[in-house]
LUMMAR-33872 format. One line per field, with one value per residue (C-alpha): residue number from 0; residue in one letter; z, y, x. Coordinates in Angstrom, 1 decimal, padded with zeros to 4 digits, always signed. Layout:
REM residues N
i	[NUM, ...]
aa	[a, ...]
up	[Z, ...]
north	[Y, ...]
east	[X, ...]
This chain:
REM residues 198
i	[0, 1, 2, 3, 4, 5, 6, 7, 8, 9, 10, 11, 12, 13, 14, 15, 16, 17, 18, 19, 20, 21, 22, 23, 24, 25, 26, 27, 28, 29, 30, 31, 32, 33, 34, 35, 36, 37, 38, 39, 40, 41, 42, 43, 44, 45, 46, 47, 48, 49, 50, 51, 52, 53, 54, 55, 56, 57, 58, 59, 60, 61, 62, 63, 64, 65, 66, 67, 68, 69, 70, 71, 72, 73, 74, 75, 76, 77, 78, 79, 80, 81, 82, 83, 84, 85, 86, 87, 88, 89, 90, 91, 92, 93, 94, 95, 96, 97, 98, 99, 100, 101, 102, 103, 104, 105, 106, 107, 108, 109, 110, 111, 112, 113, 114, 115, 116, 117, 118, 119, 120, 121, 122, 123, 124, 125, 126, 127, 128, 129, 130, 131, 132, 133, 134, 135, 136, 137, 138, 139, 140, 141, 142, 143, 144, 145, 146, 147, 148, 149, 150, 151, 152, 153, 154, 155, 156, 157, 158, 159, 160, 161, 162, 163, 164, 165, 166, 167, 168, 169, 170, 171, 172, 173, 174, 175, 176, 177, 178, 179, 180, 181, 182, 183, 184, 185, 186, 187, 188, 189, 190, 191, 192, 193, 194, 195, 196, 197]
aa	[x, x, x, x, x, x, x, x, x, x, x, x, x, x, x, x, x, x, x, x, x, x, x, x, x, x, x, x, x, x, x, x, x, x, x, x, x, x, x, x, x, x, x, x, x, x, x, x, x, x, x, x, x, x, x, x, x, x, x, x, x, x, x, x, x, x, x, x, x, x, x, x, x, x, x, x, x, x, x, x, x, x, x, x, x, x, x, x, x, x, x, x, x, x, x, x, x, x, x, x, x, x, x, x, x, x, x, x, x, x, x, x, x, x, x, x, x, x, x, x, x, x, x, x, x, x, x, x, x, x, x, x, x, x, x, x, x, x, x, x, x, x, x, x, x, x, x, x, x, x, x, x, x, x, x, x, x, x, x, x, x, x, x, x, x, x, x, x, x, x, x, x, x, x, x, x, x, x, x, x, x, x, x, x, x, x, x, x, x, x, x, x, x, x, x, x, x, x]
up	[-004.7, -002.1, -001.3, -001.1, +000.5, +003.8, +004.4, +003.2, +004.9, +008.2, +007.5, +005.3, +008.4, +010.8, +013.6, +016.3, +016.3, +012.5, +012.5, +015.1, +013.1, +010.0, +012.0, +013.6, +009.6, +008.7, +011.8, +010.3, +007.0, +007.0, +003.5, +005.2, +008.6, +006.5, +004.2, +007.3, +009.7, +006.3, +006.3, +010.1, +009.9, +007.4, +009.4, +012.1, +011.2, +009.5, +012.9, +014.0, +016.0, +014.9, +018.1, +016.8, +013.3, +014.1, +016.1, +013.6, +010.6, +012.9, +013.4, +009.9, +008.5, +011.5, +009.4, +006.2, +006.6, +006.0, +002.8, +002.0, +001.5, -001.2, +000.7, +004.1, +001.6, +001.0, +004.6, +005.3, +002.0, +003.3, +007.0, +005.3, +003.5, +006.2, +008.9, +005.9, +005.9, +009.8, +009.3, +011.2, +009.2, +011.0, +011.4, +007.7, +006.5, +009.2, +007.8, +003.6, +004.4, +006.3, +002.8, +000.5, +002.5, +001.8, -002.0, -003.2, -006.8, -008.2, -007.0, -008.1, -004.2, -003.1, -005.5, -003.8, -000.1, -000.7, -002.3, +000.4, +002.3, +000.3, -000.6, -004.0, -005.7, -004.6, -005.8, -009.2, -009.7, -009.0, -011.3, -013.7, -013.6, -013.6, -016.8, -018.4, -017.8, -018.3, -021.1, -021.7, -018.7, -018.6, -014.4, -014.0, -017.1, -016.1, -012.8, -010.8, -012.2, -012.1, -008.7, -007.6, -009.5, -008.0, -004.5, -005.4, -006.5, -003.1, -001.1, -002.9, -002.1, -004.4, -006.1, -009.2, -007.6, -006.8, -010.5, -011.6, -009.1, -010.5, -013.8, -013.1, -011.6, -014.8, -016.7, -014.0, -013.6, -016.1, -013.8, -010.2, -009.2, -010.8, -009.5, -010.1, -009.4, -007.5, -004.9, -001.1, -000.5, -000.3, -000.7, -004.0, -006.2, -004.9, -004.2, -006.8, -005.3, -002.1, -003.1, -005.3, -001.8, -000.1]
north	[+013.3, +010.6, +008.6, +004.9, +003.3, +004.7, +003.6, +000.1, -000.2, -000.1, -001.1, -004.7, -005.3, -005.1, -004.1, -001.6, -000.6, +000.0, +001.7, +004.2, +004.9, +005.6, +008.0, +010.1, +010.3, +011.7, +014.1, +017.4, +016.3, +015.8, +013.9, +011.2, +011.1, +010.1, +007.6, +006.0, +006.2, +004.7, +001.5, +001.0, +001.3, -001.0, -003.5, -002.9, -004.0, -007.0, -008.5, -008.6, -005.2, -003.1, -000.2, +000.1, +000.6, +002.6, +005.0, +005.2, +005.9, +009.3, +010.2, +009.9, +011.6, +014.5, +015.0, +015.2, +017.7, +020.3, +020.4, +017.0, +016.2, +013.5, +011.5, +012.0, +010.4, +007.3, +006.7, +006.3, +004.1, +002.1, +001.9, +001.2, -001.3, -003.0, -002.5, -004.3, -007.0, -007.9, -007.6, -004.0, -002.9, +000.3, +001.1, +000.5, +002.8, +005.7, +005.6, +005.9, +008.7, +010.1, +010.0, +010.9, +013.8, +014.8, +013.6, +012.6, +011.8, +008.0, +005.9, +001.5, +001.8, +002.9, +000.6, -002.1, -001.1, -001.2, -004.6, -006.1, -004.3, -006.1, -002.8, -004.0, -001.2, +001.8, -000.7, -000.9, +002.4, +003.0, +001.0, +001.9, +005.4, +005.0, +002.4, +004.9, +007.7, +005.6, +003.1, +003.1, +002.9, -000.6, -000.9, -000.2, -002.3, -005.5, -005.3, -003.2, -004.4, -007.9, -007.4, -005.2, -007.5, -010.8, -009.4, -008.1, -012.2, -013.5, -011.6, -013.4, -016.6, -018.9, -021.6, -019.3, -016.3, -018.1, -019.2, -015.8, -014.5, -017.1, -015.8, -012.4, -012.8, -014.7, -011.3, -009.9, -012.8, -010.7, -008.1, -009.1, -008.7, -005.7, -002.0, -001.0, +002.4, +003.4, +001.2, +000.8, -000.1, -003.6, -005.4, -004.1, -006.6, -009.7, -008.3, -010.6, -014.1, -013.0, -012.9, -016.6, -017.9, -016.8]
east	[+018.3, +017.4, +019.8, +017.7, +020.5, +020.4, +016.5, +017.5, +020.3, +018.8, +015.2, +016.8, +018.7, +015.8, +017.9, +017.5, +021.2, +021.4, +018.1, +018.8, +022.5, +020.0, +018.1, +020.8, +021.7, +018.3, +018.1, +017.2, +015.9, +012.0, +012.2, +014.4, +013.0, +009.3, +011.3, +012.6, +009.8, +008.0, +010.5, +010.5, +006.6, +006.4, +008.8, +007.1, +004.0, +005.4, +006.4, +002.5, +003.0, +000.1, -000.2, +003.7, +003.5, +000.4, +001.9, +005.2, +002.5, +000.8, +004.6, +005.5, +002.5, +003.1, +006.4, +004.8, +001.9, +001.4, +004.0, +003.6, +000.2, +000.8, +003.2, +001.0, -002.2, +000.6, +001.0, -002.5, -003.4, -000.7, -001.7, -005.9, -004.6, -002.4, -005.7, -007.6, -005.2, -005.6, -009.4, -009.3, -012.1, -013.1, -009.2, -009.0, -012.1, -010.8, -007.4, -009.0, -011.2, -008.2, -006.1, -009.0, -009.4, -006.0, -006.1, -009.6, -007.6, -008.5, -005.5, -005.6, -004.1, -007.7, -009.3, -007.7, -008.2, -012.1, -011.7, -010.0, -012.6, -015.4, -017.0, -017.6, -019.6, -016.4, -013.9, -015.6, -016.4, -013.2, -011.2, -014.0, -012.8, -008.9, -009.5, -011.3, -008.7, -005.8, -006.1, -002.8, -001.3, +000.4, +001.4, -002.6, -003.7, -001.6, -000.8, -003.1, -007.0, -006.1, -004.5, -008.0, -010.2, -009.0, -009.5, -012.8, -013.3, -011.8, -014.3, -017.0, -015.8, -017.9, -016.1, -016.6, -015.1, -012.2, -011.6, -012.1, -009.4, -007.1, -007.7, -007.2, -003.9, -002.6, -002.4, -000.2, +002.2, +004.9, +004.5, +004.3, +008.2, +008.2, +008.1, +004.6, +003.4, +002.0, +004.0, +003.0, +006.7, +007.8, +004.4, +003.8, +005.4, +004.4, +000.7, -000.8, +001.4, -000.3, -003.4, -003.3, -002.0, -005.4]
């Protein structure tokens, strides 16, 4: 089993002393080297360094293939989304048809990535197709399609639109500090507060 508390040790302390110690620990072990290169990508990317956490993500994903083809998919959903978020819209498309490529399956994390891309018509057939194939699934149902249909909303930007978003995002206020799967790490939970913020 993974021991969690060795990524969050060093990646919650944000420090360059207590993330090397964490990877001297996960020398050797490709699982941990990803998990960590994962955290100190995300981290990186949260201090505005993009060529950083760039690089860190083509690392990471390096580690992961050829046996890890899921995880390697997670790393580049994750960097789309992230390019998405600074406006990087090229960056963002390169890095989704990079992870479909290595798992065209429906993920909400896709669904999402094209929202915030504005490409309304994949978003929707999207979450079309992952409603129809899990109805029950309650982390899609209540967290997920508001979370995808509010962005879809915010890129339309009418006053409308914007109500609509707000709407949305009511059905996944029980859920939003939650651990919602899929997750994309420590955005996840409070993907819907972001998005009423915008």
């Amino acid at each position: 089993p993974w021991p969690r508390s060795h990524v969050s040790a060093g990646a919650a302390a944000m420090n360059a002393s207590a993330m090397r110690q964490q990877a001297s620990w996960a020398s050797g072990n490709k699982d941990a080297q990803s998990r960590l290169l994962t955290a100190q990508t995300q981290y990186t990317a949260d201090e505005g360094r993009l060529r950083a956490a760039r690089d860190l993500t083509r690392r990471t994903i390096a580690i992961e293939l050829p046996d890890r083809k899921e995880a390697a998919a997670g790393d580049e959903i994750s960097a789309a989304l992230r390019e998405a978020e600074y406006g990087n819209t090229e960056l963002a498309r390169k890095d989704i048809h990079a992870a479909l490529a290595l798992e065209p399956g429906p993920d909400p994390l896709v669904a999402l990535v094209w929202a915030r891309l504005g490409d309304a018509p994949q978003a929707e057939a999207l979450l079309h197709q992952l409603v129809h194939d899990s109805p029950l699934d309650t982390s899609l149902n209540n967290y997920w399609v508001p979370t995808i249909q509010a962005a879809l909303a915010l890129h339309a930007a009418t006053p409308a639109a914007l109500h609509a978003a707000l709407a949305a995002l009511d059905k996944a206020t029980p859920y939003e500090l939650g651990e919602p799967q899929p997750n994309i790490g420590d955005l996840s939970p409070l993907y819907p507060v972001y998005l009423r913020g915008q």
